[in-house]
N, C-alpha and C positions, 0 to 999 in steps of 0.2 A: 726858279731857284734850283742849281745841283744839289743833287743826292748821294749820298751812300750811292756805289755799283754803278753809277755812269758816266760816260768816256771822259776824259778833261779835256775841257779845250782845249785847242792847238794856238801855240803863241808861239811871238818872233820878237825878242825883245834883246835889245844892248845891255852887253854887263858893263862892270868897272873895268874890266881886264880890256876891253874893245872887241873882245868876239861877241857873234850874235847867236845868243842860244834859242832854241825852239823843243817845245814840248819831246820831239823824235831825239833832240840829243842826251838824253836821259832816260830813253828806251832800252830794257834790259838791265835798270837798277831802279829798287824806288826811290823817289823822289819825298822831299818836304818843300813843300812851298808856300812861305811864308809871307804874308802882306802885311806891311807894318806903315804907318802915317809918315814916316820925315825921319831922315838925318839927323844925326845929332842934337836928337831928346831923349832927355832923360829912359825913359821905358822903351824905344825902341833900339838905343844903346846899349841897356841892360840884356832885354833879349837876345840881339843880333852878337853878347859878350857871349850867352850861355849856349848860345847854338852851337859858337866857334868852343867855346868850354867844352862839350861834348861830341865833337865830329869825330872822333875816333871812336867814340860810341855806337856813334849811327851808321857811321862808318863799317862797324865790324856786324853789322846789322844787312849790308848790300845798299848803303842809305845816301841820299847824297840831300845836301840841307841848300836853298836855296833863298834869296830873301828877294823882296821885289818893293817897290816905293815909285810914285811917283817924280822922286827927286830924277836931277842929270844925272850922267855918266860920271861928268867928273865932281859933282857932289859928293858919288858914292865911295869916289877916290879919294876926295878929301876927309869924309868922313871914316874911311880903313887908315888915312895916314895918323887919323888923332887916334884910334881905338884900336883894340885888340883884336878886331874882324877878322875870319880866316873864311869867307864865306862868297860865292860870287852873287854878287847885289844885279838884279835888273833894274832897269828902267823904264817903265813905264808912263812916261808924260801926259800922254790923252787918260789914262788912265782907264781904258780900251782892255785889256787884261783881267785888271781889277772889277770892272766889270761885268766881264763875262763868266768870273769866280764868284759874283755877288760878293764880292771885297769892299765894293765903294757903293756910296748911298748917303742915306740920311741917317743922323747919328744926334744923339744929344751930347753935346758937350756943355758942363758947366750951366744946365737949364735949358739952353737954345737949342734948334734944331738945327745943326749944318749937314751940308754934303763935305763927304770927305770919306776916307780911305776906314774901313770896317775891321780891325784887328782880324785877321783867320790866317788858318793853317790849313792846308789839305796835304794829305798822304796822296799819295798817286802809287799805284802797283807798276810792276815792268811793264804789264803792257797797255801803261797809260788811264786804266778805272781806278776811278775814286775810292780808295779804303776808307778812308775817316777823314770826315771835318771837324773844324774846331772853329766856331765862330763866335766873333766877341770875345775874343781872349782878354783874358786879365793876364798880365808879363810873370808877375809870383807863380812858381812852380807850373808854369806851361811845356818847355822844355821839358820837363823831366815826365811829365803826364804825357806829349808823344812819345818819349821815348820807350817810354812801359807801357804805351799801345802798342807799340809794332809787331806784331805776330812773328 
């Protein structure tokens, strides 16, 4: 399981846009990288509204807001065309990322135990350590709680 203080993994993951970003393209600004279950649901539409809601926020911060899901590429397209999204979406399909974040796992949903994508957040610093995680997010005032983390 990551911790507070150490390195983030290194990813190679497709956005919406068709480039291919990697942990190093975000080296020299921090990052948010956020893992959320699907596309156009309810709560992960809400959050991926308030990130974009705030990017100038985080923005004027050195901050750059990231989201990641195991949906497609052009999911993620579809879903920026119906939404106010202002954010670059990865892809993740194996869910190989997610993963190695401790993002995906076993979860209760609704009583049952599935496997599936783990709501978190991680801060990443410039040069890639972990400042804060945020695991098991609840969508209500998450946004706004990394934002007034960020040192």
């Amino acid at each position: 399981m990551l911790e507070e203080g150490q390195k983030a993994p290194a990813f190679s993951l497709e956005a919406d846009d068709g480039k291919t970003y990697t942990l190093e393209s975000f080296k020299g600004k921090r990052l948010v990288l956020y893992f959320y279950p699907k596309d156009n649901t309810s709560g992960c539409t809400r959050e991926g509204i308030e990130f974009t809601d705030m990017k100038e926020q985080f923005g004027g911060k050195d901050t750059v807001v990231v989201g990641v899901s195991p949906d497609s590429v052009k999911s993620h397209q579809n879903f920026k065309s119906k939404q106010p999204i202002d954010l670059i979406l990865l892809s993740d399909p194996d869910r190989a990322v997610a993963s190695a974040y401790g993002a995906y796992g076993e979860k209760k949903m609704y009583g049952k135990i599935t496997m599936g994508i783990i709501r978190s957040t991680f801060v990443i610093d410039k040069d890639s350590v972990i400042e804060k995680i945020y695991r098991n997010v609840k969508v209500n005032g998450h946004v706004e709680k990394v934002l007034c983390g960020l040192k």
